[in-house]
C-alpha positions as CSV (number, residue, x, y, z in Angstrom):
1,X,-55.3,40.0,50.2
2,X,-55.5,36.5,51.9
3,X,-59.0,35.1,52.6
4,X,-60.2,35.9,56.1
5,X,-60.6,32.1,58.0
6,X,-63.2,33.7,60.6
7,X,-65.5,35.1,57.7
8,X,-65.2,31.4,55.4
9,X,-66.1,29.9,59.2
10,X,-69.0,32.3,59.8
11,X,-70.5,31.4,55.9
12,X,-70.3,27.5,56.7
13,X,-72.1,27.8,60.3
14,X,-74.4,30.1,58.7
15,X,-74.9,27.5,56.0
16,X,-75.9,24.3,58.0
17,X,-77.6,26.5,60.4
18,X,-80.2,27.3,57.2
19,X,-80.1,23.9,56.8
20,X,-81.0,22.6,59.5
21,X,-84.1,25.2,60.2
22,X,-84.9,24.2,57.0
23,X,-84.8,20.4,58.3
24,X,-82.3,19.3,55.7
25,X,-78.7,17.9,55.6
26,X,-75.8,19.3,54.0
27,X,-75.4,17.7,50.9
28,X,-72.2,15.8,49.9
29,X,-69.8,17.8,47.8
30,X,-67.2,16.0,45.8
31,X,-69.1,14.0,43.1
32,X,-66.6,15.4,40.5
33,X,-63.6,12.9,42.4
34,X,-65.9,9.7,41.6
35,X,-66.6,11.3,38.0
36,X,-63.1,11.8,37.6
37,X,-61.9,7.8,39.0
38,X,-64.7,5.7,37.6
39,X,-64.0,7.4,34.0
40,X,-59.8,7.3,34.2
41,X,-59.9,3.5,35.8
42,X,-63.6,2.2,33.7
43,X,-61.5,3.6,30.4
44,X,-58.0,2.2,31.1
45,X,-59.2,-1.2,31.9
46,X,-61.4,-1.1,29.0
47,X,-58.9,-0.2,26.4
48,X,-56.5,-2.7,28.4
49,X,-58.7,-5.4,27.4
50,X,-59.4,-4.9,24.0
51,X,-56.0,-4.3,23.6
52,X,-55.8,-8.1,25.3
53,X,-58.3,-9.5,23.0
54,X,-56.9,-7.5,19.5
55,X,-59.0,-5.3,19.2
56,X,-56.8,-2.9,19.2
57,X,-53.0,-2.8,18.0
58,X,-51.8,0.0,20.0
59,X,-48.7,-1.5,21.6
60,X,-48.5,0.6,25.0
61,X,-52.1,-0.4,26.2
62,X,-52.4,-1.6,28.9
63,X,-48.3,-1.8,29.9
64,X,-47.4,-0.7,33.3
65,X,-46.2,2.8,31.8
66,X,-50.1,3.0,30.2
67,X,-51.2,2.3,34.3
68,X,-48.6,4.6,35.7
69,X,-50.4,7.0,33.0
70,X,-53.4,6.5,34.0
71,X,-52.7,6.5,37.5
72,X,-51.3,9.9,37.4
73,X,-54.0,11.7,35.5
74,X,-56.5,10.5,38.6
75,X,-54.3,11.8,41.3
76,X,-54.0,15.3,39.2
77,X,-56.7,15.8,37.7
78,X,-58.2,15.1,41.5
79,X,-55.8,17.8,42.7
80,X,-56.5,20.1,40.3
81,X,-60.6,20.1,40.1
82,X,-60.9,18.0,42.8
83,X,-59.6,20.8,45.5
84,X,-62.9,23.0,44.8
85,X,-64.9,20.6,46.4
86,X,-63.6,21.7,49.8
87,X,-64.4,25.3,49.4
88,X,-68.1,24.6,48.6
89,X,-71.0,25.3,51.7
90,X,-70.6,22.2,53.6
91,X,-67.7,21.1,52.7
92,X,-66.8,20.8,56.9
93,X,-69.6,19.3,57.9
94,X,-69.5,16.0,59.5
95,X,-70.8,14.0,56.3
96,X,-68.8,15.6,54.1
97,X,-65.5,15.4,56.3
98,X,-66.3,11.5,56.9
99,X,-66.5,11.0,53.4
100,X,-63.9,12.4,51.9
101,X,-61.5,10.5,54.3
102,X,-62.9,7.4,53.5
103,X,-62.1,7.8,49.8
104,X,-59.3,9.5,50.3
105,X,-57.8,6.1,52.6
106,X,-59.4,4.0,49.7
107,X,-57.9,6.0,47.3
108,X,-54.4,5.8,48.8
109,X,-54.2,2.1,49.8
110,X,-55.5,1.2,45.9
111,X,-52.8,3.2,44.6
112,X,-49.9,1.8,47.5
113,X,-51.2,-1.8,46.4
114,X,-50.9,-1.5,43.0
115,X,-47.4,0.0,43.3
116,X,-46.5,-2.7,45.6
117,X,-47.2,-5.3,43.5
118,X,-45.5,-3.6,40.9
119,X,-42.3,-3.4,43.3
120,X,-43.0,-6.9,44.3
121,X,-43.3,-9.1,40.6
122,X,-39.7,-10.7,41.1
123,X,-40.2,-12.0,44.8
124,X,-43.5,-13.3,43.5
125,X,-42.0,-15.2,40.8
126,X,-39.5,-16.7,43.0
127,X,-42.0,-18.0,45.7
128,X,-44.4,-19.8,42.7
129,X,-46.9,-16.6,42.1
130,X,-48.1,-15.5,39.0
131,X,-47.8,-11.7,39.0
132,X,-51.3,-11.2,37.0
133,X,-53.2,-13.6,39.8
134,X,-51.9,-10.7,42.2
135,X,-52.6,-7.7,39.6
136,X,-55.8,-9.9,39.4
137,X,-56.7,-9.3,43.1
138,X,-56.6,-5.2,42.7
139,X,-60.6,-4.9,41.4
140,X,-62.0,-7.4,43.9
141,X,-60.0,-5.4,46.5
142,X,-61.1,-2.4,45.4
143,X,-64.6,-2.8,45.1
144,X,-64.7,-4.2,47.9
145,X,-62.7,-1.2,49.7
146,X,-65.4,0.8,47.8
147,X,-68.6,-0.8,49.4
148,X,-66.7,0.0,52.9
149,X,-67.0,3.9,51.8
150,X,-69.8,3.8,50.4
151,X,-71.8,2.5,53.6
152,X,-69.9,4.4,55.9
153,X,-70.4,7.8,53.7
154,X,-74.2,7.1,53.5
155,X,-74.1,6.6,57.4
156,X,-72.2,9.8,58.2
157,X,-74.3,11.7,55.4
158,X,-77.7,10.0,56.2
159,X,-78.0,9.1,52.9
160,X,-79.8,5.3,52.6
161,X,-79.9,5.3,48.5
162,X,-75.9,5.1,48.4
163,X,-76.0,1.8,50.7
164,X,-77.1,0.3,47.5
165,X,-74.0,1.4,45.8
166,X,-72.1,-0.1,48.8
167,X,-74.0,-3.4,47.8
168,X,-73.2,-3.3,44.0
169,X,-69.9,-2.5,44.6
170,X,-69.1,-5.5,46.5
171,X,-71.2,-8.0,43.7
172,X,-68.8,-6.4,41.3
173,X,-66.0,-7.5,44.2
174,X,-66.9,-10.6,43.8
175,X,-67.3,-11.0,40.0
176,X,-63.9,-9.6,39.8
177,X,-62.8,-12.3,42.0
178,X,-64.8,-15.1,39.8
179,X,-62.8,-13.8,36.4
180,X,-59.3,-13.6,38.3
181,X,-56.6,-14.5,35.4
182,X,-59.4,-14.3,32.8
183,X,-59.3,-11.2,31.1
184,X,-63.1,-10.1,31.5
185,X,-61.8,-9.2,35.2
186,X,-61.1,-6.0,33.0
187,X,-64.6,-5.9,31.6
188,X,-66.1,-6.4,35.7
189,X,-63.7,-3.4,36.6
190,X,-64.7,-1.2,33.6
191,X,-68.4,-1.4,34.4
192,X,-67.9,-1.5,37.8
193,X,-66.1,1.5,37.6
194,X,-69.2,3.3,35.6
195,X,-71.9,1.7,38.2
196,X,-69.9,2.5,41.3
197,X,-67.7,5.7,41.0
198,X,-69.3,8.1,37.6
199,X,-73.0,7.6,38.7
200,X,-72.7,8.3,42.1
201,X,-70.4,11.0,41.3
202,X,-73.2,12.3,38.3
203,X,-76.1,12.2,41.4
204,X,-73.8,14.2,44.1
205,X,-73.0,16.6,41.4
206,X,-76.3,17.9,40.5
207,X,-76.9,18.0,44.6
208,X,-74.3,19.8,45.6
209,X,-74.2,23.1,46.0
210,X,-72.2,25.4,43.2
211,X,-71.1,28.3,45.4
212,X,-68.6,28.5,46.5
213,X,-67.5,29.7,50.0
């Protein structure tokens, strides 16, 4: 028997409404996606660059099929644990709705980038561009894309401790953009992706609420 829409509407008004008598916001559910991202991108780039550096042989690492990889297990993985998020209390509120749009847009323009320039390594060749110095714009971009989400999440969710994330995420922007064609670019974006995506993610998850609707 299909779920009743009225009844899961009813459980979320009733919800905030507790909330709010209680004089509390509806936390942010979700922290499982930014688990999920910071660990698939922080690991790939890290493995890409000690493959770079020798340390270790495995001739795959880091080739665009090991991205394409990579890429893919984000997007399901995100799909497939990812989706419970939106049946937790809260999950519609205006916070919540805000913020998974944000990274959802961020998530989609990365991933639209990246296979752009992908798409785009011949015509860069021809017009005098290095390939990696465009590949080597994707962690300032997205950090910076990041700090964007971040602020306007902790706006929406009234939640001033995850401005500071917004602030280290674009100081890793720009130390992304200082090592562009060097390959600790990879080493910025690996713990960038640990600072800015798996410990927010770590702190939303043991907030969030664990019913679900």
């Amino acid at each position: 028997m299909p779920p009743d829409p009225h009844s899961d509407l009813a459980s979320e008004i009733a919800y905030v409404k507790t909330l709010a008598e209680e004089g509390r916001n509806a936390p942010l559910v979700g922290g499982v996606l930014y688990v999920i991202w910071g660990a698939v991108i922080g690991a790939a780039s890290m493995l890409t660059y000690l493959r770079i550096v020798d340390v270790i042989k495995i001739e795959f690492v880091g080739d665009l099929g090991f991205w394409i990889g990579a890429l893919a297990i984000g997007w399901a993985a995100s799909f497939l644990i990812g989706r419970r998020s939106g049946l937790k209390p809260g999950a519609f509120t205006i916070g919540n709705r805000t913020a998974t749009s944000a990274w959802f847009a961020v998530g989609v323009y990365i991933s639209i980038f990246w296979i752009a320039a992908v798409l785009f390594r011949g015509h860069f060749t021809l017009v005098g561009i290095d390939p990696k110095t465009i590949f080597g714009l994707i962690f300032p971009i997205t950090f910076g894309l990041y700090g964007i989400a971040f602020y306007a999440t902790a706006t929406a969710a009234r939640l001033d401790w995850m401005r500071g994330f917004a602030l280290a995420a674009w100081i890793f922007s720009l130390a992304a953009l200082y090592f562009i064609n060097d390959p600790r670019h990879l080493l910025v974006g690996a713990l960038g992706s640990l600072i800015c995506a798996v410990l927010p993610g770590l702190i939303l998850m043991r907030r969030e609420p664990s019913d679900i609707v």
